[in-house]
NUKOL-123636 format. One record per residue (C-alpha): chain; residue number from 0; residue in one letter; x, y, z. Coordinates in steps of 0.25 Angstrom, whole numbers. Each point is the difference from the previous one (the first is absolute). Example, Ala and Ser with C-alpha at 12.3 -4.5 7.8 and 13.67 -1.06 7.14 Angstrom:
# residues 2
R   mol   seq   type      c1      c2      c3
R     A     0      A      49     -18      31
R     A     1      S       6      14      -2
This chain:
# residues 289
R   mol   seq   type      c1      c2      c3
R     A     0      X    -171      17      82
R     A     1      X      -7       1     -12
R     A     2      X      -7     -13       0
R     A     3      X     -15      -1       3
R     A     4      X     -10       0      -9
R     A     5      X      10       2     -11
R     A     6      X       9     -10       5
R     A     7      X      -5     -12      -9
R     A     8      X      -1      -2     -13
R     A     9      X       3      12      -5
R     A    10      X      12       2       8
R     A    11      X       6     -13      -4
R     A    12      X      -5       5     -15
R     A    13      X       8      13       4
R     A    14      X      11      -7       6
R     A    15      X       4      -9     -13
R     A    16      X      -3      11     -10
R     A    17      X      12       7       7
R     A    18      X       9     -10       2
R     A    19      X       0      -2     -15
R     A    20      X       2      13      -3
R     A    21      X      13      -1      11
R     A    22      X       4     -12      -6
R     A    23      X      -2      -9      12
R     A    24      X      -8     -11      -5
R     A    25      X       4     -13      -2
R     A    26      X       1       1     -14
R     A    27      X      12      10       1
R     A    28      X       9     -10       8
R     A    29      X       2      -8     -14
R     A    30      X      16      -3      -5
R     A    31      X       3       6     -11
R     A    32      X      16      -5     -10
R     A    33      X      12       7       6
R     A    34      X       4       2     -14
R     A    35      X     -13       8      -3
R     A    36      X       6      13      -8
R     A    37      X       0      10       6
R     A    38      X      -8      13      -4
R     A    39      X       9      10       4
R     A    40      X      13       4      -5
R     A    41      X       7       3      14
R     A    42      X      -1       0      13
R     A    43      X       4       6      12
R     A    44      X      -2      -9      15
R     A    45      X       5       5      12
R     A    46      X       3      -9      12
R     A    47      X       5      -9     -11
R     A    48      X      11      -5       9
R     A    49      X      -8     -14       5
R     A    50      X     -14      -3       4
R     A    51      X     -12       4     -10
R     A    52      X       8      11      -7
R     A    53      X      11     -11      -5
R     A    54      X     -12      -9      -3
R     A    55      X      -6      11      -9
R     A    56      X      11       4      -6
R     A    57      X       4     -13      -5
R     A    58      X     -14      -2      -6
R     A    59      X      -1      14      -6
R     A    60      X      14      -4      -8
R     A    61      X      -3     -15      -2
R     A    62      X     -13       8      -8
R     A    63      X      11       8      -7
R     A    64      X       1      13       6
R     A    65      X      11       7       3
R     A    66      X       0       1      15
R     A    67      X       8      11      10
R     A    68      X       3      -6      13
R     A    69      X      -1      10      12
R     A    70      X       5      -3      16
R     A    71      X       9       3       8
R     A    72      X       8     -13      -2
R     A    73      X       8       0     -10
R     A    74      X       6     -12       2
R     A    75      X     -14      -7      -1
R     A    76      X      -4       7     -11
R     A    77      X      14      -3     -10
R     A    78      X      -5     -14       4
R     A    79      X     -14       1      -5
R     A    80      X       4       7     -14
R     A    81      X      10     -11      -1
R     A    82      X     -12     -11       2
R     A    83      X      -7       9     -10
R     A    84      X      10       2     -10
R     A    85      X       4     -14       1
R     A    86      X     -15      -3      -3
R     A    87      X       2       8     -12
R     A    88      X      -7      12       5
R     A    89      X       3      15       1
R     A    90      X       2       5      14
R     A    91      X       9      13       6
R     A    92      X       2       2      14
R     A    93      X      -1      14       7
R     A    94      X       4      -1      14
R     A    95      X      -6      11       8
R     A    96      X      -6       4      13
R     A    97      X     -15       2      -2
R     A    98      X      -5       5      14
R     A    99      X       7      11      -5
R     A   100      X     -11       8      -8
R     A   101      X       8       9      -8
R     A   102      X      11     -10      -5
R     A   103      X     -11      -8      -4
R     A   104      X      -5       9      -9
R     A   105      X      12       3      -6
R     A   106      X       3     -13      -3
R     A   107      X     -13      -5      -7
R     A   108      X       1      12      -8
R     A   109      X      13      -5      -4
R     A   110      X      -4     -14      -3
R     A   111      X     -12       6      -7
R     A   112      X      10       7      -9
R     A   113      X      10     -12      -1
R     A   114      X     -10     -10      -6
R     A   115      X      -7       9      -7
R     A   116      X     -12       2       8
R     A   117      X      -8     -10      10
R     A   118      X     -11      -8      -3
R     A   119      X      -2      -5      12
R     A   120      X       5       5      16
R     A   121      X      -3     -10      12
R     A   122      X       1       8      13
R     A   123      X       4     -14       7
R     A   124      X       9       5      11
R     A   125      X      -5      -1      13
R     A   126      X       4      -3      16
R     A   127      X      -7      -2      13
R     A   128      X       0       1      15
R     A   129      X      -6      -9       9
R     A   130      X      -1       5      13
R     A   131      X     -11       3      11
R     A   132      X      -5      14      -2
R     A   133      X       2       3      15
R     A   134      X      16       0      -4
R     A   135      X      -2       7     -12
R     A   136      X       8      12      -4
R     A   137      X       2       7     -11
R     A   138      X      15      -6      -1
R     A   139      X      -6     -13      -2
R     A   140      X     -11       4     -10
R     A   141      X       7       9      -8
R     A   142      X       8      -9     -11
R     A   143      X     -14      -5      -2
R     A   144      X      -7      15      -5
R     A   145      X      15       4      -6
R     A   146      X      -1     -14      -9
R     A   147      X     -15      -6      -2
R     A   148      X      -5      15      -1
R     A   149      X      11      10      -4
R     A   150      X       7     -10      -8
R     A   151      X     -13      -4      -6
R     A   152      X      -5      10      -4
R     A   153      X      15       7      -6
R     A   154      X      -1     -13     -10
R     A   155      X     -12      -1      -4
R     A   156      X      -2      15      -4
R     A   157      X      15       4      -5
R     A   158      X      -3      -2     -14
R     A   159      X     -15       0       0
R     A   160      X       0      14      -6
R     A   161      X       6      -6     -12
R     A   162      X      -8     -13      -1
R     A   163      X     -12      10      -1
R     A   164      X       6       7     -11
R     A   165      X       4     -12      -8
R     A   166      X     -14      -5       1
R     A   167      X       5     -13       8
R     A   168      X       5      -6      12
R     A   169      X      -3     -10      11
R     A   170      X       4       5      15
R     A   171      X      -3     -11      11
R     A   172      X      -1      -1      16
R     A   173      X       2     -11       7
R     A   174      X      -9       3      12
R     A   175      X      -5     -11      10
R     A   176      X     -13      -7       4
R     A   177      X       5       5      13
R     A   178      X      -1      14      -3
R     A   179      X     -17      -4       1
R     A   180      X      -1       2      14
R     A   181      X      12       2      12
R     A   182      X       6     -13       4
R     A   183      X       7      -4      11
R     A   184      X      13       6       4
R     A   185      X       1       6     -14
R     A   186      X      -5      14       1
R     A   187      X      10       6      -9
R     A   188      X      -1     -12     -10
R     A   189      X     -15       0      -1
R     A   190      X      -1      16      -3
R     A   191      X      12       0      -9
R     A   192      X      -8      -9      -9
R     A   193      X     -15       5       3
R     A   194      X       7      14      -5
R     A   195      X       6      -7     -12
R     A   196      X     -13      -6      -4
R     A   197      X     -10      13       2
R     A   198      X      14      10      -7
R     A   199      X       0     -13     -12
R     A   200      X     -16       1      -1
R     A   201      X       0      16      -1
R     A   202      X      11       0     -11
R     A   203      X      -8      -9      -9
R     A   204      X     -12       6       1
R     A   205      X       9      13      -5
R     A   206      X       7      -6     -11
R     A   207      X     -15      -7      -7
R     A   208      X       1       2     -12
R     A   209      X      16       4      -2
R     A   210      X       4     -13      -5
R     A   211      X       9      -1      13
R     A   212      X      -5     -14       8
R     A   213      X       0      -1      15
R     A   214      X      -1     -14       8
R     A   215      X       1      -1      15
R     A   216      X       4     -13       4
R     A   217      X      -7      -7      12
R     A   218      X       8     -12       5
R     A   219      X      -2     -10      13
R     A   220      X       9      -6       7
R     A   221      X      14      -3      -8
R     A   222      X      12      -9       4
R     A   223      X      10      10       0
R     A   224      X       8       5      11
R     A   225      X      -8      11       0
R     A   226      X      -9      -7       9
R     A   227      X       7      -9       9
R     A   228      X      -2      11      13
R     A   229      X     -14      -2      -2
R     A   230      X      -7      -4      13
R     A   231      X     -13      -3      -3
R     A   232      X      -5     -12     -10
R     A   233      X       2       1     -16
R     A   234      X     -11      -6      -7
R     A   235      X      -1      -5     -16
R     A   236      X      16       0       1
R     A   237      X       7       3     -14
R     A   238      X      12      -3      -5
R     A   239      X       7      10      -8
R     A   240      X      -2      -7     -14
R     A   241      X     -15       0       2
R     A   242      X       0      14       5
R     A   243      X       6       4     -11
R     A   244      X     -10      -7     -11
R     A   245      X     -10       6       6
R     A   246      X       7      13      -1
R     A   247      X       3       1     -14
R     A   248      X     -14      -6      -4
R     A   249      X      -5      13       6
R     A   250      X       8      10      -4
R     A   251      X       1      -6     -15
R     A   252      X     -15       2       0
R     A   253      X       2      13       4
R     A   254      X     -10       0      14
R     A   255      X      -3      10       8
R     A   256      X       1      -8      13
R     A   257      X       9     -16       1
R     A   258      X      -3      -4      14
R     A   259      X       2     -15       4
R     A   260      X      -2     -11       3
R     A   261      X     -14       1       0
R     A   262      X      -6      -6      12
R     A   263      X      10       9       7
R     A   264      X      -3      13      -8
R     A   265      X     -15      -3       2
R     A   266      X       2      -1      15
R     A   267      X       8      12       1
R     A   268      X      -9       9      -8
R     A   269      X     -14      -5       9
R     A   270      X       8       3      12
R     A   271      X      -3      15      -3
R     A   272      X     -14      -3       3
R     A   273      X       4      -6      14
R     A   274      X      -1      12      11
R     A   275      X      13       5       7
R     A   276      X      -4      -5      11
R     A   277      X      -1     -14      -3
R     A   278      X      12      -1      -9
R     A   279      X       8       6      10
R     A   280      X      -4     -11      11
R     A   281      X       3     -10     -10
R     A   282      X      12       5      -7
R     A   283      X       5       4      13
R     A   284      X       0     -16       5
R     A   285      X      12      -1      -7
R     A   286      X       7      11       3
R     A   287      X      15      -3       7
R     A   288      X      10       9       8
């Protein structure tokens, strides 16, 4: 643990200098109008059907862009482009399996094509198993590589050739504050993100300079049902509009890193400093079978 003689003030100093940078200070957890416009033309989400992706897709239109719904319910998703349209929005739905890396390609290649090129892609899609690592096997924690990695990565890079060629573009992940260190019962969950957030970091220190954007997006603990199997407490508590603030304050600004809520990010981020074996004593307290 780095702390020590250089523990004090100049790694508190240290400390908030990065977390502005992140965009995990208070001042980034500010409201901003629903009605703000927009600053892109259109807009692709996946994992539109419910959850976080439904709540940024209705704030991306209600800003005025266009916006292409992608899950694999289609039955959710004709319901949220009706809840758009009838907001007087612009949203199209395109139904699709998007563990599946090829077919994901193809299909944001098409929407590419269809709305006359993406401004904006939000790689929002994601799954998790929550199980005790002695029952792991790779059956269990596979639908979690093929969708928050494969999946992730076939989205956010299918038309980033051509976002590179036209000078523009905005390509975002939404990683985790658990991909910070391994959590409890969520070994394939933790990594799939912690990969995210280290492939998201590499692409924009490529593409400085291309006038393409890349923002990875850090949340803490959101209601969704994404988290209802969780065994272990969920501090600093979101709900799902406020997430999606913060969010879209973020990315319009264009960062490089949105983790919140703070206190939480700023946890998270100082546990890195704690050795392996202390956090393993005390993360390991609330481990269950």
């Amino acid at each position: 643990m780095n702390g020590g003689a250089e523990g004090g003030a100049n790694e508190r100093k240290s400390v908030s200098a990065r977390s502005a940078a992140e965009g995990i200070g208070p001042a980034s957890a500010g409201p901003i109008s629903s009605h703000a416009p927009s600053r892109w033309r259109t807009a692709l989400v996946t994992g539109a059907s419910s959850g976080l992706g439904a709540s940024l897709a209705k704030r991306l239109a209600a800003g005025g862009a266009e916006v292409a719904l992608c899950a694999r319910r289609a039955e959710l998703l004709e319901e949220l482009a009706a809840e758009i349209r009838s907001a007087g929005g612009k949203a199209r739905i395109y139904p699709a399996d998007l563990s599946d890396p090829v077919a994901t390609q193809a299909l944001v290649r098409r929407v590419d094509d269809e709305l006359g090129g993406l401004d904006l892609v939000i790689a929002n899609a994601g799954i998790g198993v929550t199980r005790w690592a002695g029952k792991l096997d790779w059956e269990a924690i596979a639908p979690t590589v093929d969708l928050d990695v494969s999946g992730a990565v076939a989205t956010l890079t299918a038309v980033l050739p051509r976002m590179v060629e036209r000078k523009r573009g905005h390509i975002v992940g939404i990683s985790s504050l658990a991909g910070y260190r391994g959590m409890p019962r969520s070994a394939a969950y933790s990594a799939s993100k912690a990969f995210l957030a280290v492939f998201l970091e590499s692409l924009r220190v490529d593409l400085r300079g291309t006038g393409v954007t890349v923002t990875d997006v850090r949340p803490g603990f959101v209601r969704t049902p994404l988290i209802d199997a969780n065994p272990y407490p969920m501090p600093f508590l979101l709900e799902v509009e406020d997430a999606t603030e913060r969010m879209i304050r973020g990315i319009e600004q264009g960062k490089a890193v949105v983790a919140f809520p703070w206190p939480l990010a700023t946890i998270v981020r100082l546990s890195r400093l704690v050795p392996a074996s202390l956090y393993d004593r005390v993360m390991g307290g609330l481990r269950t079978r």
